[in-house]
C-alpha positions as CSV (number, residue, x, y, z in Angstrom):
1,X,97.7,95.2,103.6
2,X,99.9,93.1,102.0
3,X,102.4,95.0,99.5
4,X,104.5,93.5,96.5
5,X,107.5,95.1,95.5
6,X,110.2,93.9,93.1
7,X,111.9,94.0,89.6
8,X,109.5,94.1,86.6
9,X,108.8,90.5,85.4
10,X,110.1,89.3,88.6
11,X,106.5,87.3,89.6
12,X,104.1,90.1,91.8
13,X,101.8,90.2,89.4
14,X,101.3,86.9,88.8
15,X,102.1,86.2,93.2
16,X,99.7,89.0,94.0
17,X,96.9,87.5,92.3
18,X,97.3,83.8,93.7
19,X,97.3,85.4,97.1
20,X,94.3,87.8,96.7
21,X,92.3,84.2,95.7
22,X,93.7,82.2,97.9
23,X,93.0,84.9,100.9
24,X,89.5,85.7,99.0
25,X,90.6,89.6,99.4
26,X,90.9,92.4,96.4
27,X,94.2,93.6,94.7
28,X,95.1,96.8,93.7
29,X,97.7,96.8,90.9
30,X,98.7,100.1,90.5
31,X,99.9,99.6,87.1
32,X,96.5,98.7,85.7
33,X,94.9,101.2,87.9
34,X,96.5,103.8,86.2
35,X,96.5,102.4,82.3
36,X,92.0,102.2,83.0
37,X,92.7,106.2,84.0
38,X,95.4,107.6,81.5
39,X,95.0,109.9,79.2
40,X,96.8,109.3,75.6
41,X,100.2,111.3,76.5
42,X,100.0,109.9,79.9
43,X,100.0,106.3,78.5
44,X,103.0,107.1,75.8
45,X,105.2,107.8,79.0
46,X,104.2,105.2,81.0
47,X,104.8,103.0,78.2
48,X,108.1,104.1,77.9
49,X,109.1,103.2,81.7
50,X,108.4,106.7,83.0
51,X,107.3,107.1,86.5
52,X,103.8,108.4,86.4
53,X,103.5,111.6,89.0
54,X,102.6,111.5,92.3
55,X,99.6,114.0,91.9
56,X,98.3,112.0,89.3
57,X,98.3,108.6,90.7
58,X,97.9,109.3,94.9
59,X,94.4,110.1,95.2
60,X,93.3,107.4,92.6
61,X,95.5,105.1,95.2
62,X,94.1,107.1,98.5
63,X,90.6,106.5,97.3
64,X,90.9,102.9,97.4
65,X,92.5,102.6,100.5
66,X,90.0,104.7,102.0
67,X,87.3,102.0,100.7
68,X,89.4,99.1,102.1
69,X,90.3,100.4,105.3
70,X,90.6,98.3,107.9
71,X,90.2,94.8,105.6
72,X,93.1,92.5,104.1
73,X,93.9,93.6,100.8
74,X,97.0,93.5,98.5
75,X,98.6,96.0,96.8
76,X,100.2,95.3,93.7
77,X,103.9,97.8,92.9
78,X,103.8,100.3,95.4
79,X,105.1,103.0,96.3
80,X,107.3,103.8,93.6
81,X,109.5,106.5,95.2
82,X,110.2,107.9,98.5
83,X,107.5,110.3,99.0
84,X,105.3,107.7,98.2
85,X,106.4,105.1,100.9
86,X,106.4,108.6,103.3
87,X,103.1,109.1,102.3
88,X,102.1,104.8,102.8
89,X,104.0,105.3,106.3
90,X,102.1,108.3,107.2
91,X,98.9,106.4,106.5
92,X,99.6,103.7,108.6
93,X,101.2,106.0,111.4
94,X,97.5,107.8,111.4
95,X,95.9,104.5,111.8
96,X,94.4,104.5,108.1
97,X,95.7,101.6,107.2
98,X,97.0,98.4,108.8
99,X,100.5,97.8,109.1
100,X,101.6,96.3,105.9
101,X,103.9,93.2,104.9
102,X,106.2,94.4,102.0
103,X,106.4,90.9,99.9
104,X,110.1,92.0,98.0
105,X,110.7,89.3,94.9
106,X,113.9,89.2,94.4
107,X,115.0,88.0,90.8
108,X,118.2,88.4,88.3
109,X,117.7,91.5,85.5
110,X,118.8,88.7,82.7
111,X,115.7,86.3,83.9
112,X,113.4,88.8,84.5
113,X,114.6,90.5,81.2
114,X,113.5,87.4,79.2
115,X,110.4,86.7,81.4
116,X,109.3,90.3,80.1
117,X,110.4,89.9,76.2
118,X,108.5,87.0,76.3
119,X,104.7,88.3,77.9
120,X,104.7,90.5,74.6
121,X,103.3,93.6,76.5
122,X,103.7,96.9,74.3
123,X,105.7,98.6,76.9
124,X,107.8,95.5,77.1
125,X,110.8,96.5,75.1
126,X,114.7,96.8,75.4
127,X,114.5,100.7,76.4
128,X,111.8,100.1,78.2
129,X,112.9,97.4,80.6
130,X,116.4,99.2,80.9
131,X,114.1,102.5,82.3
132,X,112.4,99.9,85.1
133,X,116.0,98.3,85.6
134,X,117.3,101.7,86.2
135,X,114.2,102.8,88.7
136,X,114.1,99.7,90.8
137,X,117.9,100.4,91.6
138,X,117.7,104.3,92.3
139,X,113.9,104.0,93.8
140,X,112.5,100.6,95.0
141,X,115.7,99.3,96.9
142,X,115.9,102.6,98.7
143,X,112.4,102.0,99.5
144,X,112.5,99.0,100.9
145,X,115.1,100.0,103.1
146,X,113.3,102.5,104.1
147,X,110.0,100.9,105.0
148,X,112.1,98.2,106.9
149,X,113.9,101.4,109.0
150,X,110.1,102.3,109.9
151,X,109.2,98.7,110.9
152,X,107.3,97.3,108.4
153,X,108.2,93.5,108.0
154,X,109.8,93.5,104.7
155,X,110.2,89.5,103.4
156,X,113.3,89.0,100.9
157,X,111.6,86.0,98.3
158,X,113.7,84.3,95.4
159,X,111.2,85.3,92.6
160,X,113.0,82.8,90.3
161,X,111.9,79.9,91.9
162,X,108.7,78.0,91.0
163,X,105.7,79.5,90.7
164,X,104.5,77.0,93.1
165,X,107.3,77.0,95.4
166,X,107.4,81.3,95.7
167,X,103.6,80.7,96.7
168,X,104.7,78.6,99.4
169,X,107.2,81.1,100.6
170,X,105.0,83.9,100.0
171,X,102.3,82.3,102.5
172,X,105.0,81.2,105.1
173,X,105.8,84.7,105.3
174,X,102.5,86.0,106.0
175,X,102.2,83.9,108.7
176,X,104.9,85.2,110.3
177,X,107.3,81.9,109.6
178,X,109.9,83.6,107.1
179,X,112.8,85.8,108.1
180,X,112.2,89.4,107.3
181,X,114.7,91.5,105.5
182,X,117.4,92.7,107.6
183,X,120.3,95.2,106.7
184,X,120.3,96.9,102.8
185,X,118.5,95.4,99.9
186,X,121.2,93.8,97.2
187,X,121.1,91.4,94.1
């Protein structure tokens, strides 16, 4: 399994799905797995940057890993919170899963700010995209930390580069060629 993590607008959508064709393997976005399963109020929250909960969203996610286990696959912005990378770690700890690489794209909140203006998306507003700001400092770094502390190889990529040239880097790291995050995640 092959995880993308990051700051919103910072490239995993777009890196994910390069990778899943060039690998030939499926993607899970857990974004547009759960706007296909929301409900109306659901979809108002999630559209304005709220976390969806865990109850809601885990056994959508467990049901897919349970019908990919033991292939590649990629897994598009998650976890989303500590008991969720507890719960990924446990999975992988109980031989569920294989042992992920944690693809983190690292990018400035000003670029990926006007990356996210730009794609027009109705949850792609200034209150909004100060909510995912706010959650990628107080959840995803944490998480990243963490899932490096349990030994998953966590690679640090400049998301602001090319498209082209993150590809590159992206696919250096799965082969193993790439430094993997050391110490606490900062930008």
């Amino acid at each position: 399994m092959i995880i993308f993590l990051g700051l919103a607008g910072s490239g995993k959508s777009t890196q994910s799905e390069l990778l899943a064709k060039s690998l030939d393997c499926p993607r899970i976005s857990i974004g547009d797995l759960l706007r296909s399963t929301m409900d109306g109020q659901e979809a108002q929250r999630m559209l304005a940057g709220e976390l969806i909960e865990d109850e809601k969203w885990l056994p959508l996610l467990d049901n897919q890993l349970r019908e990919r286990a033991g292939k590649e696959f990629i897994l598009d912005g998650s976890p989303r919170t500590i008991e969720q990378a507890r719960w990924l770690v446990d999975k992988v700890s109980y031989h569920k899963i294989i042992a992920p690489i944690v693809i983190h794209l690292n990018a400035k909140k000003d670029v990926v700010k006007e990356r996210l203006l730009a794609r027009g998306r109705p949850d792609d507003y200034e209150a909004a995209i100060a909510e995912r700001f706010a959650e990628y400092e107080n959840k995803i770094k944490p998480i990243l930390n963490y899932l490096s502390e349990e030994g998953f190889r966590v690679y640090d990529i400049n998301g602001e580069q090319t498209k082209e040239t993150v590809e590159s880097e992206i696919r250096e790291a799965i082969q193993g060629k790439a430094t993997t995050h050391e110490g606490q995640v900062t930008n």
